[in-house]
C-alpha positions as CSV (number, residue, x, y, z in Angstrom):
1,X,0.0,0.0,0.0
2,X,1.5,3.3,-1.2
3,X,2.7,5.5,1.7
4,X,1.2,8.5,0.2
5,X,-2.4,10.4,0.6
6,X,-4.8,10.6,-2.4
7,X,-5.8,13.8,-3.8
8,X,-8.3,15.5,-2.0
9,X,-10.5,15.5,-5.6
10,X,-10.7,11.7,-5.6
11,X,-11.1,11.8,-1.4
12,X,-14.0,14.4,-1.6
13,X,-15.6,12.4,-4.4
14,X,-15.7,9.0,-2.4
15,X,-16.8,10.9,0.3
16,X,-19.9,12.6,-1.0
17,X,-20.5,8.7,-3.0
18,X,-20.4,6.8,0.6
19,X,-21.6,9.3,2.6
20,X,-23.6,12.2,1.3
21,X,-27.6,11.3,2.0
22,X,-29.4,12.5,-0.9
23,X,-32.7,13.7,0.8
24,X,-34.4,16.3,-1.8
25,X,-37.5,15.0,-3.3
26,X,-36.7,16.8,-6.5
27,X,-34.3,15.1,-7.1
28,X,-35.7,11.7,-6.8
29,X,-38.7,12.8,-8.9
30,X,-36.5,14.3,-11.7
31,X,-34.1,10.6,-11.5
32,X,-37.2,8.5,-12.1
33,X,-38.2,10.6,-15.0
34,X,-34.6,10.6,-16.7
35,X,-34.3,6.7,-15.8
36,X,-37.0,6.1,-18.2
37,X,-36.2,8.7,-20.9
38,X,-32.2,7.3,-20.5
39,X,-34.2,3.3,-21.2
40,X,-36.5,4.9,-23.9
41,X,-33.4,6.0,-25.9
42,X,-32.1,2.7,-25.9
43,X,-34.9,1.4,-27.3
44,X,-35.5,3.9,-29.9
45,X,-31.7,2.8,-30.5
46,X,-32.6,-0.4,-30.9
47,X,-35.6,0.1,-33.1
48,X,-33.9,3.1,-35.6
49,X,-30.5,1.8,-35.9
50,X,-28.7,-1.0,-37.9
51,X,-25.4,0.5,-37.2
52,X,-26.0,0.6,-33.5
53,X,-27.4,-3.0,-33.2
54,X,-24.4,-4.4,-34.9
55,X,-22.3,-3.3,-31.7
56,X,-24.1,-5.1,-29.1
57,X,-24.2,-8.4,-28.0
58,X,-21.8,-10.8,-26.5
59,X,-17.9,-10.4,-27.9
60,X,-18.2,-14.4,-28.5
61,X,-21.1,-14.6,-30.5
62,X,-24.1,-17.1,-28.1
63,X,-22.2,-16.5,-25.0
64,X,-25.0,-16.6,-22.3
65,X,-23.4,-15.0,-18.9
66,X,-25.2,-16.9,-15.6
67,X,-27.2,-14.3,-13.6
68,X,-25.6,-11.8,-16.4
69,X,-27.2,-8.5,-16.9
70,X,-30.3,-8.9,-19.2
71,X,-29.8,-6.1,-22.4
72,X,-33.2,-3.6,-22.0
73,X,-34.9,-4.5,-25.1
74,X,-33.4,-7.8,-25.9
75,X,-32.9,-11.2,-23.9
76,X,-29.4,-11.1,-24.3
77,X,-27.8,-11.9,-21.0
78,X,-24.1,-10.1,-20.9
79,X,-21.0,-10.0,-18.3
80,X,-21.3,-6.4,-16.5
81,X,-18.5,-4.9,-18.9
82,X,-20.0,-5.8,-22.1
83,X,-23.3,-5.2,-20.8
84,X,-22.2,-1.3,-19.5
85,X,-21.1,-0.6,-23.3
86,X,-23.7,-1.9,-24.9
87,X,-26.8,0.2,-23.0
88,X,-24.5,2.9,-22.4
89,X,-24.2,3.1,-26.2
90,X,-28.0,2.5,-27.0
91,X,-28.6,5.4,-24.4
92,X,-26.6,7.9,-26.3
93,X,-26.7,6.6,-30.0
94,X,-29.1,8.7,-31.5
95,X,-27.9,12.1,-29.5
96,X,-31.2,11.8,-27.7
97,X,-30.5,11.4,-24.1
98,X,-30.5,14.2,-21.8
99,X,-27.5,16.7,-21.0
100,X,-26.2,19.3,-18.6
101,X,-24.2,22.5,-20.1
102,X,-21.3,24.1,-18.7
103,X,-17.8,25.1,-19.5
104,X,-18.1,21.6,-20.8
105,X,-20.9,20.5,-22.6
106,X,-21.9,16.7,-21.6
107,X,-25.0,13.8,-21.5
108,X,-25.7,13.0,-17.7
109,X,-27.3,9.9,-18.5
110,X,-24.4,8.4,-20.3
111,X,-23.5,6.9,-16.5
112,X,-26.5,4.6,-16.7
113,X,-25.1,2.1,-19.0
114,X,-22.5,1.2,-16.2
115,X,-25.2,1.7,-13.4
116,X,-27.9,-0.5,-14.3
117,X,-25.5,-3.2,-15.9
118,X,-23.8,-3.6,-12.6
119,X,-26.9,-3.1,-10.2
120,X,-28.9,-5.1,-12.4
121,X,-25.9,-8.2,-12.5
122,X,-25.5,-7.9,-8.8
123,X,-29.4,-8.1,-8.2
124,X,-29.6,-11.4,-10.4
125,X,-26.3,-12.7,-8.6
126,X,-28.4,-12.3,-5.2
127,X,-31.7,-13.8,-6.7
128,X,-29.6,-16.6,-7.9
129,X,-28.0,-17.5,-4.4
130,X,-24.4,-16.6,-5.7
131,X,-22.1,-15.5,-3.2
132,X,-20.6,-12.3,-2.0
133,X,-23.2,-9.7,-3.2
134,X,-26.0,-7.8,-2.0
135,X,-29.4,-7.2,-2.9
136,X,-29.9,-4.2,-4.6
137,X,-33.2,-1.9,-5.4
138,X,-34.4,0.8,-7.3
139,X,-33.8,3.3,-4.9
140,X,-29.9,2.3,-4.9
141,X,-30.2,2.7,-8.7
142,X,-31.8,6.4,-8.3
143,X,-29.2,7.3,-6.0
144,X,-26.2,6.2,-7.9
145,X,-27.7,7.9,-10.7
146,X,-28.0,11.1,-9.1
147,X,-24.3,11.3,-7.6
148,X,-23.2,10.2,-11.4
149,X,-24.9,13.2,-12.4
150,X,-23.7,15.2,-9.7
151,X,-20.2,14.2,-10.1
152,X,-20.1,14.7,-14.1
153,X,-22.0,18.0,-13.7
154,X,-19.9,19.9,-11.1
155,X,-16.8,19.4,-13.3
156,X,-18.4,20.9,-16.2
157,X,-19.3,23.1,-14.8
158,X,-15.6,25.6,-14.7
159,X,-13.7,22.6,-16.5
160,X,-13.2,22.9,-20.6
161,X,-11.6,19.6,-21.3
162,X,-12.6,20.0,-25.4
163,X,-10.1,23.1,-25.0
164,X,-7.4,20.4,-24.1
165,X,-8.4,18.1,-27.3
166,X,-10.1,15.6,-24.4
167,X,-13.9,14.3,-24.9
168,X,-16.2,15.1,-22.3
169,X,-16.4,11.5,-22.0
170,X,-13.8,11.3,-18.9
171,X,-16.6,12.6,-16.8
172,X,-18.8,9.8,-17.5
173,X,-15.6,7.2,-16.8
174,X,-15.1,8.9,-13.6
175,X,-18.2,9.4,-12.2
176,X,-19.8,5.9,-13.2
177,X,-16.2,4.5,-11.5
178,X,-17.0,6.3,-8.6
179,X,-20.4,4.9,-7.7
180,X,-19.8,1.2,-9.3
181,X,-17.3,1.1,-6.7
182,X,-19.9,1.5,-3.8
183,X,-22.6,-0.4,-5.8
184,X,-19.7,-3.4,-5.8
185,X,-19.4,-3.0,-2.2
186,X,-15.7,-2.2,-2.4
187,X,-14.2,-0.2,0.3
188,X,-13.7,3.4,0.3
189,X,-9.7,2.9,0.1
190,X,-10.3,0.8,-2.9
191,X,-12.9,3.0,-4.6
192,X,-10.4,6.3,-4.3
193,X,-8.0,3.3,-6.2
194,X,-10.7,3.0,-8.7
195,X,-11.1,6.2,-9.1
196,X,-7.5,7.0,-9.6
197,X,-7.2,4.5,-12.4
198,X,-10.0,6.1,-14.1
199,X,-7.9,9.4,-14.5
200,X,-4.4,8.1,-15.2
201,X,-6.3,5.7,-18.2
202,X,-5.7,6.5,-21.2
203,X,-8.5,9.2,-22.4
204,X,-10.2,9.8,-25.3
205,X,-9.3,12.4,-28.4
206,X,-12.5,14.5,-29.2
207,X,-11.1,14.2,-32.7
208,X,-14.1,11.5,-33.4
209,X,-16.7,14.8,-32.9
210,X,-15.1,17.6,-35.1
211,X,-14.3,18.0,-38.6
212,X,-12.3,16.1,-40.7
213,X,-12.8,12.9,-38.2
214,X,-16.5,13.0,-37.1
215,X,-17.5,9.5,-37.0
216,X,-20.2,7.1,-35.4
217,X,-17.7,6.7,-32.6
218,X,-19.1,9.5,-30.4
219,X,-22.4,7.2,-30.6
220,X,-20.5,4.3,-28.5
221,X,-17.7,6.8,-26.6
222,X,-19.8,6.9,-23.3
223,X,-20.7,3.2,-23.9
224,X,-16.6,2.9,-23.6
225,X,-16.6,5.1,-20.5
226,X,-18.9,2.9,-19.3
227,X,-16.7,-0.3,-19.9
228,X,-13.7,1.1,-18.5
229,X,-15.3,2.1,-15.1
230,X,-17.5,-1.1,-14.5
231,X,-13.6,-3.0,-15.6
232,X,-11.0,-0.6,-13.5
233,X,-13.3,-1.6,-10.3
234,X,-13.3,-5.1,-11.2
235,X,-9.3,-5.1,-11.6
236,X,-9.3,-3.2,-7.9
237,X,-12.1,-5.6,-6.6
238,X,-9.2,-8.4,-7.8
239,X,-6.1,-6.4,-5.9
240,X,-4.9,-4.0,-7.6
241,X,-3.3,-0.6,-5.8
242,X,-4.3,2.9,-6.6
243,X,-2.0,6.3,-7.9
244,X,-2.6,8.4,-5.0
245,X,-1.5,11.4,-6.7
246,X,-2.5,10.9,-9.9
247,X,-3.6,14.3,-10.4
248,X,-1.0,16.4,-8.9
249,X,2.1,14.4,-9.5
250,X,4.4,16.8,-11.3
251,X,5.4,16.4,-14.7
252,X,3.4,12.5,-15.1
253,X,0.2,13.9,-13.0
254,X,-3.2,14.7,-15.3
255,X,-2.8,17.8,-14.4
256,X,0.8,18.4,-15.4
257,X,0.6,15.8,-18.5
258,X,-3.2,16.2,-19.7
259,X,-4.3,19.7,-18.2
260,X,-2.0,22.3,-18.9
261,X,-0.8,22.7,-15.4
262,X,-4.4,23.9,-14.2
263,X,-6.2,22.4,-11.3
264,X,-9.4,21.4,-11.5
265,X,-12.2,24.3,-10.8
266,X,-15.6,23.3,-8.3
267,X,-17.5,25.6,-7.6
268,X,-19.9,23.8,-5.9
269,X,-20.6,21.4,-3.1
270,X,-21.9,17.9,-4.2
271,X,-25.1,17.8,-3.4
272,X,-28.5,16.9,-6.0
273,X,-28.3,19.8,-8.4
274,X,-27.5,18.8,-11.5
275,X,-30.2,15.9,-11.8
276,X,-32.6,19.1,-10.8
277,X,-31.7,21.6,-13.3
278,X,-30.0,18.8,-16.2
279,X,-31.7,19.6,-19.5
280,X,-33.7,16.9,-21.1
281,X,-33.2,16.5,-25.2
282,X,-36.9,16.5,-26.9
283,X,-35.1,17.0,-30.3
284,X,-32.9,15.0,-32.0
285,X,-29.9,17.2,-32.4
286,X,-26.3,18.4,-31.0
287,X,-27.4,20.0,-27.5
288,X,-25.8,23.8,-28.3
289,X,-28.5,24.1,-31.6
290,X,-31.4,22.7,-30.0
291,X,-32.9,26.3,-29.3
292,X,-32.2,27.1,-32.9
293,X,-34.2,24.4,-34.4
294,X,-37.1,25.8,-31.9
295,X,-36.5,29.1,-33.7
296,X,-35.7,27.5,-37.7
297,X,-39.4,25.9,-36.9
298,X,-41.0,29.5,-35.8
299,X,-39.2,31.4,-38.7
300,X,-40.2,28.5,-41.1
301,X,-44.1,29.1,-40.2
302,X,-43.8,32.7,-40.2
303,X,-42.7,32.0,-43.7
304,X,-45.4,30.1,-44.9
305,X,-47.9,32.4,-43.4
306,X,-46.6,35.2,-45.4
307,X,-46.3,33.1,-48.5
308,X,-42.6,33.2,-48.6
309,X,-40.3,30.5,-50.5
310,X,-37.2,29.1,-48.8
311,X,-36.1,28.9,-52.5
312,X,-36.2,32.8,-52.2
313,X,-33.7,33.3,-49.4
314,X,-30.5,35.4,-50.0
315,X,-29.0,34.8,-46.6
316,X,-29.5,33.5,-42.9
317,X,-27.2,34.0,-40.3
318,X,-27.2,32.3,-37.1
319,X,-26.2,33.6,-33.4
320,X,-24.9,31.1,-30.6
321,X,-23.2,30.9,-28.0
322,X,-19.1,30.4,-28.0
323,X,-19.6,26.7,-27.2
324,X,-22.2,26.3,-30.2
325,X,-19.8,27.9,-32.8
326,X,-16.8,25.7,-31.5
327,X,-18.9,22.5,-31.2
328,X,-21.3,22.7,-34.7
329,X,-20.0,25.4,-37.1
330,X,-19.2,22.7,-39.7
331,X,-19.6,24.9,-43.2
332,X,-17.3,21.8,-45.2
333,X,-18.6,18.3,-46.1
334,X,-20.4,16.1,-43.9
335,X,-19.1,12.5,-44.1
336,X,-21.8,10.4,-42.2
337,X,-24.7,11.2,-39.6
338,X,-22.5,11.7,-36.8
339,X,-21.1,14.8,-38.5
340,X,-24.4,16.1,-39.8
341,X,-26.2,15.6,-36.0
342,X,-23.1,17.8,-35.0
343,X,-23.7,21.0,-38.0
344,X,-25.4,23.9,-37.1
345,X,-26.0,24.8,-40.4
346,X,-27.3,21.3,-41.8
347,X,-29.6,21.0,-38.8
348,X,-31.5,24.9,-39.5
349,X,-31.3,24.0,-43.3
350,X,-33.2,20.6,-42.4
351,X,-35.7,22.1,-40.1
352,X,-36.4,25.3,-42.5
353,X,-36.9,23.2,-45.7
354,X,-39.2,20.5,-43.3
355,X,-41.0,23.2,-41.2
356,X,-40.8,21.4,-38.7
357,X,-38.3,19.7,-36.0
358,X,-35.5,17.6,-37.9
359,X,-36.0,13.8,-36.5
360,X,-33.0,11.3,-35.6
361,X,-33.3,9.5,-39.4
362,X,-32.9,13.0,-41.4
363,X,-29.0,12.6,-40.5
364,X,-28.8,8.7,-41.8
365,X,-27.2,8.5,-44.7
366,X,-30.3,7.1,-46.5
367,X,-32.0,10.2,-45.8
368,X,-33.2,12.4,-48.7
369,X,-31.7,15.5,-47.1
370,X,-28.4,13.9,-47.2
371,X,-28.2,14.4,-50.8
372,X,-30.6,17.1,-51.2
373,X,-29.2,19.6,-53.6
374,X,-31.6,22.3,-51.3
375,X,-29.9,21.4,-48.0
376,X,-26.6,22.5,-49.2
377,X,-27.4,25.3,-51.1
378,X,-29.2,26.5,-48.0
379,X,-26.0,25.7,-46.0
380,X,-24.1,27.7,-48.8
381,X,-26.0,30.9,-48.0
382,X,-25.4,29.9,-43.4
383,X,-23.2,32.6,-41.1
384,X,-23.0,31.0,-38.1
385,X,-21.7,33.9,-35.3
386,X,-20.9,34.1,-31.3
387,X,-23.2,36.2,-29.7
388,X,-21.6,37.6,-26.8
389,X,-24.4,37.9,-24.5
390,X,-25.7,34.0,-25.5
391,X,-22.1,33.0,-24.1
392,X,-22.5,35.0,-20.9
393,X,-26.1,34.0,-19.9
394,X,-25.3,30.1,-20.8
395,X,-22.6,30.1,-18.2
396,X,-24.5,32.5,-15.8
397,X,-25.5,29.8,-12.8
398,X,-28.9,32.3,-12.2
399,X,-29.8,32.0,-16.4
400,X,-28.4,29.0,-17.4
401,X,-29.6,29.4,-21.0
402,X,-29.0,27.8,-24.4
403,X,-29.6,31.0,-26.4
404,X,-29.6,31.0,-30.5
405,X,-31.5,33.5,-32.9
406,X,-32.5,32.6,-36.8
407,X,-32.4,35.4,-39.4
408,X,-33.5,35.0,-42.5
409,X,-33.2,37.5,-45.5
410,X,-35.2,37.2,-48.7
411,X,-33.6,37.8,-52.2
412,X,-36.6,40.4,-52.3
413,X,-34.2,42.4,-49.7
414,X,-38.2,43.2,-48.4
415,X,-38.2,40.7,-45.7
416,X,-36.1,40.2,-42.6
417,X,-37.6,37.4,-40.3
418,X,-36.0,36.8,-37.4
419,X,-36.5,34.6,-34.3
420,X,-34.7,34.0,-30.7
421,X,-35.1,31.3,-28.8
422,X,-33.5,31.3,-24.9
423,X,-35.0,28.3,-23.2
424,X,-36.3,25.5,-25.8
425,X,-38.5,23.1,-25.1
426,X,-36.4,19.8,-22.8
427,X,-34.2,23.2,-20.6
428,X,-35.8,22.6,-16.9
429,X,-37.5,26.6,-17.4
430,X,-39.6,24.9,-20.4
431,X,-43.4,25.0,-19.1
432,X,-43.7,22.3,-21.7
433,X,-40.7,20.1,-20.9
434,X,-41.5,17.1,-18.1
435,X,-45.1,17.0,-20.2
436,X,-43.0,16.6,-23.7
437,X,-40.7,14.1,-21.7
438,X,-43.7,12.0,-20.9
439,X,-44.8,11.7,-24.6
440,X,-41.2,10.9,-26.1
441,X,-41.1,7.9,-23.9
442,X,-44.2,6.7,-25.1
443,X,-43.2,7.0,-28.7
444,X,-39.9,5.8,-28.1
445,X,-41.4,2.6,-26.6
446,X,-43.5,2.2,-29.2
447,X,-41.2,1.5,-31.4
448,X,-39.8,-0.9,-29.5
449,X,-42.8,-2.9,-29.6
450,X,-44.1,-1.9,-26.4
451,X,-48.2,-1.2,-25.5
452,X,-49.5,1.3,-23.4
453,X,-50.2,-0.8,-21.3
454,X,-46.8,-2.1,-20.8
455,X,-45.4,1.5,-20.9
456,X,-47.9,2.6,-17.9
457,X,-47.1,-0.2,-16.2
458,X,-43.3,1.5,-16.4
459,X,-44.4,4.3,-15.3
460,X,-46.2,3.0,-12.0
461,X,-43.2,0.6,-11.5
462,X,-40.3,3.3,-11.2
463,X,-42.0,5.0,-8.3
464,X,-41.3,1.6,-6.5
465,X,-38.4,2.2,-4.8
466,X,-37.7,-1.3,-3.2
467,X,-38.4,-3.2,-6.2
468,X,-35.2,-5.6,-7.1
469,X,-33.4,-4.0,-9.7
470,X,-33.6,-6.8,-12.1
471,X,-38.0,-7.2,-11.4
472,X,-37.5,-3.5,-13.1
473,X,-35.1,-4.7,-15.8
474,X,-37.1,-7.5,-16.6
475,X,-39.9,-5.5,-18.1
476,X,-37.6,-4.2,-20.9
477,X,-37.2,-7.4,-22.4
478,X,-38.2,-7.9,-25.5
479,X,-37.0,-10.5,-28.4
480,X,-35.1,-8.2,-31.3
481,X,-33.4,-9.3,-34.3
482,X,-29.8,-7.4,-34.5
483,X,-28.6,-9.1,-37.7
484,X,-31.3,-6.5,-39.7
């Protein structure tokens, strides 16, 4: 055992994970509705995506893992670290699951696909008599959910690890690490060794999200995450010893090696904030140009009612914030959907020619927008700018907004339409939002085969808190053929 003291990051992080009592009723309202958004996306997944279902599955094909965690929408039965990539890639395929902003932009929910794969293994292990683990409920799944949040929130908050060439994705290996370690049962000394693997691992590029390199691999890199985590607490479970100061060591540290020589910045207490004010994603697009697909749609109508043609427009320019322009100002080619679900100007032109909110298949590359000579003329005629303002009020902790504005001008040079949108539907300040979040489940089910019935039944279920996690799993089963 190493003579030295962790870093007080990785000691304040187990000790908000073992100890903190998450009491606020908010909070354990907002996990039970993100819980079954986080499960609707996987299905939706599941339903939408040929590319997705070829990654799941056991990595020997008919492998069936004993008491193994049971895939949500399938009856595949998976070891904990396949099992963590595979839903934590479902969850987050189709850029639909929910997000929190911040210096760092980031998806929450990602940290389910490790949560549920290990609470739900553990709870079958228990069922089946097997030794050494514990019996575990929902309400140990909605609290590990909220200190992931928590956890992955609070960095972003002050921490821009996009600006170091890092994907947000760290977050989600360190925050699922942290509370798979207690989930496991491991002991606080070995979850700060845990979490100390997590951020000397090697992490990922965000090259696979920006132009020329934006790939499908952003669809499975919180699946990844989730591997790693549910793996490094396996490999400590087994014996091995921490890095006590990973972080600060000089010169080999993260901070020294990966982070510029900065410390980390938290400028908050854990507590149950950022499952409270997270932002759920009712459209199927990059988080930063969700509000400007609200205003493309009102602009869009506006010009309809008036009789205009989008064939007539000269010129539309774009306002977002400095994280928007960074993340989705792609005015180049787009390769596959993964870099068309991350362009600003591919998602207004989308949403302007449609009139109404682009949908996860417009970006596939069997869509007819793909290739629609319109979409990139459209594109050809896009200013995407930083409004100053937007990039002040989304990092402002007492606005919190995701501010863009549409303008379009007509050849005509008669018409000027213009529209801003701060709060669109999903941010927690939406009237609309938990209402909106209700009915995307229900279609998200639906295509996954599932009744009303069945979906209500949901619904009822996940207010149970000391249901066994795998009763709850259990009704997300469903017979799926992943070869089509």
């Amino acid at each position: 055992m190493s003579h030295l003291k962790y870093d007080q990051i990785l000691i304040d992080i187990v000790a908000y994970v073992y100890h903190a009592r998450i009491e606020s009723p908010l909070a354990y309202s907002r996990a039970r509705i993100a819980l079954l958004d986080s499960l609707g996306c996987a299905i939706e997944s599941l339903a939408h995506s040929a590319e997705a279902r070829k990654l799941i599955g056991p990595v020997i094909p008919g492998t069936i893992v004993p008491h193994g965690f049971k895939l949500p929408g399938t009856s595949l039965s998976l070891d904990p670290v396949k099992g963590a990539f595979d839903l934590g890639s479902l969850i987050r395929y189709l850029d639909h699951n929910d997000a929190y902003p911040g210096a760092e932009w980031g998806h929450p929910s990602d940290n389910l696909g490790a949560i549920i794969a290990v609470a739900d293994w553990l709870s079958r292990s228990h069922a089946g008599g097997v030794e050494n683990t514990k019996p575990l409920t929902l309400k140990d799944v909605l609290v590990a959910q909220i200190k992931a949040y928590e956890i992955q929130g609070i960095f972003q908050l002050k921490n821009a690890f996009n600006k170091r060439g890092l994907d947000h994705t760290i977050l989600v290996k360190v925050a699922s690490t942290a509370v798979v370690a207690h989930l496991m049962g491991l002991s606080e000394d070995q979850a700060l060794a845990a979490l100390s693997h997590a951020w000397q691992d090697g992490h990922p590029l965000r090259a696979f999200r920006q132009s020329p390199n934006a790939g499908p691999r952003k669809g499975w890199a919180a699946g990844d995450a989730c591997s790693r985590a549910v793996h490094l607490c396996l490999l400590v479970r087994a014996g091995q010893p921490g890095a006590p100061s990973v972080l600060t060591a000089p010169k080999w540290g993260f901070y020294d090696a990966m982070f510029g020589g900065e410390e980390f910045k938290l400028p908050r207490p854990y507590g149950s904030f950022v499952i409270e004010f997270h932002f759920f994603k009712l459209i199927a697009a990059e988080g930063h140009t969700i509000s400007a697909v609200d205003a493309a749609v009102q602009v869009a109508a506006t010009m309809k009612q008036k009789g205009l043609n989008v064939n007539d427009i000269a010129k539309v320019t774009i306002r977002t914030q400095q994280a928007g322009k960074v993340i989705t100002d792609k005015p180049g080619p787009l390769s596959n959907a993964a870099d068309r679900d991350h362009c600003m100007q591919y998602i207004v032109a989308v949403t302007l020619l449609k009139g109404s909110f682009i949908e996860a298949k417009d970006y596939d590359n069997d869509s007819p927008w793909a290739t629609d000579p319109l979409v990139e003329e459209l594109r050809g005629k896009m200013t995407v700018e930083e409004d100053e303002q937007f990039t002040k009020d989304y990092h402002d902790q007492k606005v919190r907004s995701g501010a863009n504005a549409v303008r379009v001008e007509m050849k005509n040079n008669e018409e000027k339409l213009e529209a801003e949108v701060h709060f669109p539907i999903g941010h927690p300040r939406h009237p609309e939002t938990l209402r909106l979040v209700n009915e995307k489940f229900t279609v998200n089910m639906n295509k996954g085969g599932f009744d009303d019935t069945a979906i209500q039944r949901l619904r009822e279920t996940v207010e149970n808190d000391d249901l066994p996690v795998h009763d709850f799993i259990d009704m997300f089963a469903r017979e799926v053929d992943l070869k089509n």
